[in-house]
C-alpha positions as CSV (number, residue, x, y, z in Angstrom):
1,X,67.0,-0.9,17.8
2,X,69.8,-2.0,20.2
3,X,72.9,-0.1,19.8
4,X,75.2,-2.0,21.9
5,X,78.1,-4.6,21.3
6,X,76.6,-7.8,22.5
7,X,78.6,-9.6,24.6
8,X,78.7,-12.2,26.6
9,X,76.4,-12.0,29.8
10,X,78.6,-13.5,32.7
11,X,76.6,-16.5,34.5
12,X,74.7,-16.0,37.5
13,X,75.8,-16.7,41.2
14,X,73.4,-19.6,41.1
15,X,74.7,-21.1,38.2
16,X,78.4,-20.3,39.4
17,X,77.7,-21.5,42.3
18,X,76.0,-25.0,40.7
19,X,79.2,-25.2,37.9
20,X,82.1,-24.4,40.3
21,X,84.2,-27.9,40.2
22,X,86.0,-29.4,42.9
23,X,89.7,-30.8,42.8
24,X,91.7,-30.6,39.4
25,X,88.9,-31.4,37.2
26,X,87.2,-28.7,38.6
27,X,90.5,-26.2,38.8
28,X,90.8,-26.9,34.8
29,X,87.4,-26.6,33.7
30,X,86.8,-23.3,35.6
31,X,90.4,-21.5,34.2
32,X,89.4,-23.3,30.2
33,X,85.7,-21.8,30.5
34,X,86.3,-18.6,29.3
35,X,84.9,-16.9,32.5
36,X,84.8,-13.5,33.4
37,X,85.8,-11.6,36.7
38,X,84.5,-8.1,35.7
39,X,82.1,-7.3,33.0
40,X,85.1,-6.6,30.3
41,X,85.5,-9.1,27.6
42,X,89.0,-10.9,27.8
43,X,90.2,-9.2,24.4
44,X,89.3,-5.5,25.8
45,X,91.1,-6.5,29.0
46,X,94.2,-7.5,27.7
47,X,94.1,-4.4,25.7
48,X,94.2,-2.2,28.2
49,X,96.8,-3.7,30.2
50,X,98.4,-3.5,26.8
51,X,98.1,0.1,27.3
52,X,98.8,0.2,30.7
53,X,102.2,-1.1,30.3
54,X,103.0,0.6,27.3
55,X,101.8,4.1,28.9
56,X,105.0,2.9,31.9
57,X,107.4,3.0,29.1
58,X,106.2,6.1,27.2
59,X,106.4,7.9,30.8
60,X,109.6,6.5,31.2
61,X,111.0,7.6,27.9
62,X,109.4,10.6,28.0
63,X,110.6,11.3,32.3
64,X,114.4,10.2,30.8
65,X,114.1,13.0,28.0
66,X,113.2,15.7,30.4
67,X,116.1,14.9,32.9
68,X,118.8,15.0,30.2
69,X,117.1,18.0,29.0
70,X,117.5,20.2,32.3
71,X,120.5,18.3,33.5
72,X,122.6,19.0,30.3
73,X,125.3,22.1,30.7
74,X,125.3,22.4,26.7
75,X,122.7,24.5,25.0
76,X,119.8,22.3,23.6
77,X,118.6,23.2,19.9
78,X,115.4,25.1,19.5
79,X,112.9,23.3,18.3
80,X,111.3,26.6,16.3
81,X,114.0,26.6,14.5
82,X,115.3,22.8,14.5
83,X,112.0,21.6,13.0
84,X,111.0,25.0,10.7
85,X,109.8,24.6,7.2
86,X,110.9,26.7,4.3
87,X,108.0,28.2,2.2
88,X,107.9,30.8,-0.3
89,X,111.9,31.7,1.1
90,X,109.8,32.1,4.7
91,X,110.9,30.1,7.8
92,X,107.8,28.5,9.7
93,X,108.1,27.4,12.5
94,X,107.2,23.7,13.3
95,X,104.9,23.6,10.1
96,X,105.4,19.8,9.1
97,X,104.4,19.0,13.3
98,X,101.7,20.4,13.1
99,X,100.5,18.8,10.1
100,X,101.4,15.7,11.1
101,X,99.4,16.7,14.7
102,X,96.5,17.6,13.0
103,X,96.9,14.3,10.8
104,X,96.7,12.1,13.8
105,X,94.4,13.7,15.3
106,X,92.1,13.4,12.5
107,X,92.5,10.0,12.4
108,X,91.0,10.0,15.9
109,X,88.1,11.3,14.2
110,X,87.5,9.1,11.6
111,X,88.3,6.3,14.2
112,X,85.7,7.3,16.9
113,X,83.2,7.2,13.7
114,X,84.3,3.7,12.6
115,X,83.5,2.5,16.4
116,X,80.3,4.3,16.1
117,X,79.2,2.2,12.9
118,X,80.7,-1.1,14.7
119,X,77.7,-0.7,17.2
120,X,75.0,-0.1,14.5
121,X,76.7,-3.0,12.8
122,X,77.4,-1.3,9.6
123,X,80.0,-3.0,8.9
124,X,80.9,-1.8,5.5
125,X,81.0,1.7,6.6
126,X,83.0,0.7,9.9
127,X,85.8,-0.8,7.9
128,X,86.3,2.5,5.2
129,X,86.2,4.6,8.3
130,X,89.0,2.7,9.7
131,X,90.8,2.8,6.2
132,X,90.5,6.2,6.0
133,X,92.3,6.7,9.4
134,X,95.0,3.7,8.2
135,X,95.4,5.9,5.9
136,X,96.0,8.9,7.7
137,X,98.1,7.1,10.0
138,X,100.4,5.9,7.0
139,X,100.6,10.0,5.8
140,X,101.7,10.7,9.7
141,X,104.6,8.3,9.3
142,X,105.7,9.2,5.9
143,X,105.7,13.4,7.2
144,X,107.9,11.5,10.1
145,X,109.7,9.3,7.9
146,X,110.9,13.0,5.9
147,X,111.6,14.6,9.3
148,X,114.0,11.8,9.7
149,X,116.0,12.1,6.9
150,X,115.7,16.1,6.9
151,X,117.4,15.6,10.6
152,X,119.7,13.2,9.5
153,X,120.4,14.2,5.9
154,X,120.4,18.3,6.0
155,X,121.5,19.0,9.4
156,X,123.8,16.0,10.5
157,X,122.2,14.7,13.4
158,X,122.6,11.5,14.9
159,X,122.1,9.6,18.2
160,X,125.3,10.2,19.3
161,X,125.9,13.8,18.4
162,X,124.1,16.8,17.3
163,X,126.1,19.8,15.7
164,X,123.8,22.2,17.0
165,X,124.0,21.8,20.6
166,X,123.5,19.1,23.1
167,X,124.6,15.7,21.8
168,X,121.6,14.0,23.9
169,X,119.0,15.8,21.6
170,X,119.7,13.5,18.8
171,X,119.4,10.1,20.6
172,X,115.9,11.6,22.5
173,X,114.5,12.7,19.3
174,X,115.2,8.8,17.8
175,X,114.5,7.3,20.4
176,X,111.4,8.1,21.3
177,X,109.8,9.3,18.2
178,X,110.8,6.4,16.9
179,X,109.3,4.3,19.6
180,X,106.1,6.1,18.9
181,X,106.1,5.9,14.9
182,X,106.7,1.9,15.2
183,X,103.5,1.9,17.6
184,X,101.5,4.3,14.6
185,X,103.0,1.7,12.3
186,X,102.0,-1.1,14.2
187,X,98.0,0.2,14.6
188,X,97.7,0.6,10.6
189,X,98.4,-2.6,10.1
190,X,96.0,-3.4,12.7
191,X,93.3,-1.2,11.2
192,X,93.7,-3.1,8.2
193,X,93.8,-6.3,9.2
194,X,90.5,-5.6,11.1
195,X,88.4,-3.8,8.2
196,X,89.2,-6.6,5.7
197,X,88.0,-9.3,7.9
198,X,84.5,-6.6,8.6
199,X,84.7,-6.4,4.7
200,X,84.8,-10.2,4.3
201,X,82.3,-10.6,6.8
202,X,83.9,-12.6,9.5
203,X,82.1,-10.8,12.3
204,X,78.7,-11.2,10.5
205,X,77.9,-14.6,12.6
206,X,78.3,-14.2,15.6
207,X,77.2,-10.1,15.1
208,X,80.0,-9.2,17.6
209,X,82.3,-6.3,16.3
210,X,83.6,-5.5,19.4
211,X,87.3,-6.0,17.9
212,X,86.5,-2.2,16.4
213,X,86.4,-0.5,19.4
214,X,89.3,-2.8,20.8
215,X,91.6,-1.4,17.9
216,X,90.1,2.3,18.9
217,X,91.4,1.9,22.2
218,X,94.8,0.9,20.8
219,X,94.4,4.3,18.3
220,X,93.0,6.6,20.5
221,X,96.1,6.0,23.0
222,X,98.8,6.4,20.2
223,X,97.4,10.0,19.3
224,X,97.0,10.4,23.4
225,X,101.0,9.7,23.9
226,X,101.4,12.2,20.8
227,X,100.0,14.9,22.3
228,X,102.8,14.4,25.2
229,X,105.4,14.2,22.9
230,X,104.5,16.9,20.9
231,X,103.8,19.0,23.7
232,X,107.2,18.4,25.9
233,X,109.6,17.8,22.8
234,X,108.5,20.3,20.2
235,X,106.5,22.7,22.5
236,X,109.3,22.8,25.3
């Protein structure tokens, strides 16, 4: 049984070479024929110059925060005790993060799996696998959604000052956490957009679900940049 994404086989030199128009005519019919220059599909592509581009701006975000961090002169918070949970009158350290990291990257999981049905076109499976990790991905933002207000609410924080040290902290931590919760935010809706068209059967024609593993590119990078964040914000 073949296991692969069909796609679209790109013509042969001969045929190029036979098809390849001359003059405007030609210049039109070649750019509006859907042609490819490597063997990626055009949606796939895009994608990952999405991802290029957006990887640019996470590094820059993320290369900002660390210059401010060992530039400032004013103690910055610790993020043990910044981010620490109360349980049982006991202070854990960075409890809800790493819930919320092993939420996402559980969701990564479940994802991988839904690309894995997408090729055996088992489409029903493929699309609760990828509401299962919409769902996931909706818990991540509502355990960042109460880090916010815990932040903002309990210990005065905001992206101008910070009481407990460094006023920059306050306008990294929003800045880009935010930046990453609107992309996790983004990618559920994505995810569910996708598995009700798999559930309504708009891929059943043409037998192409590549648009699965498209959206697992997109999901698998938003738990990658997390893993950054989570490492130089949290860890550091």
């Amino acid at each position: 049984m073949d296991t692969t994404i069909p796609m679209a086989s790109p013509p042969s030199a001969a045929v190029s070479a036979a098809s390849a128009g001359v003059g405007w005519r030609g210049l039109v019919s070649d750019w509006s024929s859907d042609r490819e220059a490597f063997h990626v599909s055009w949606g796939k592509a895009m994608m990952w110059i999405f991802l290029l581009s957006d990887t640019f701006i996470f590094s820059c975000f993320l290369t900002g925060y660390m210059t401010v961090r060992v530039s400032t002169t004013v103690p910055w918070p610790n993020p043990s005790q910044v981010f620490a949970l109360h349980v049982g009158g006991t202070e854990v350290p960075l409890l809800l993060i790493a819930i919320m990291t092993f939420v996402l990257i559980s969701s990564s999981g479940t994802m991988a799996m839904a690309v894995n049905c997408a090729y055996r076109r088992d489409r029903i499976n493929a699309a609760v696998l990828m509401i299962v990790t919409a769902t996931l991905g909706e818990t991540f933002v509502a355990m960042q959604a109460f880090e916010w207000s815990k932040l903002i609410l309990e210990e005065g924080v905001r992206p101008w000052g910070n009481p407990m040290g460094a006023a920059q902290f306050g306008s990294a931590f929003f800045m880009i956490t935010g930046f990453h919760g609107l992309h996790v935010t983004a990618g559920v809706i994505y995810l569910l957009v996708v598995a009700t068209r798999l559930l309504r059967g708009r891929y059943e024609q043409s037998g192409n679900y590549q648009i699965v593993e498209i959206v697992g590119l997109y999901w698998h990078f938003v738990d990658l940049v997390w893993v950054f964040i989570f490492a130089f914000f949290y860890l550091w």
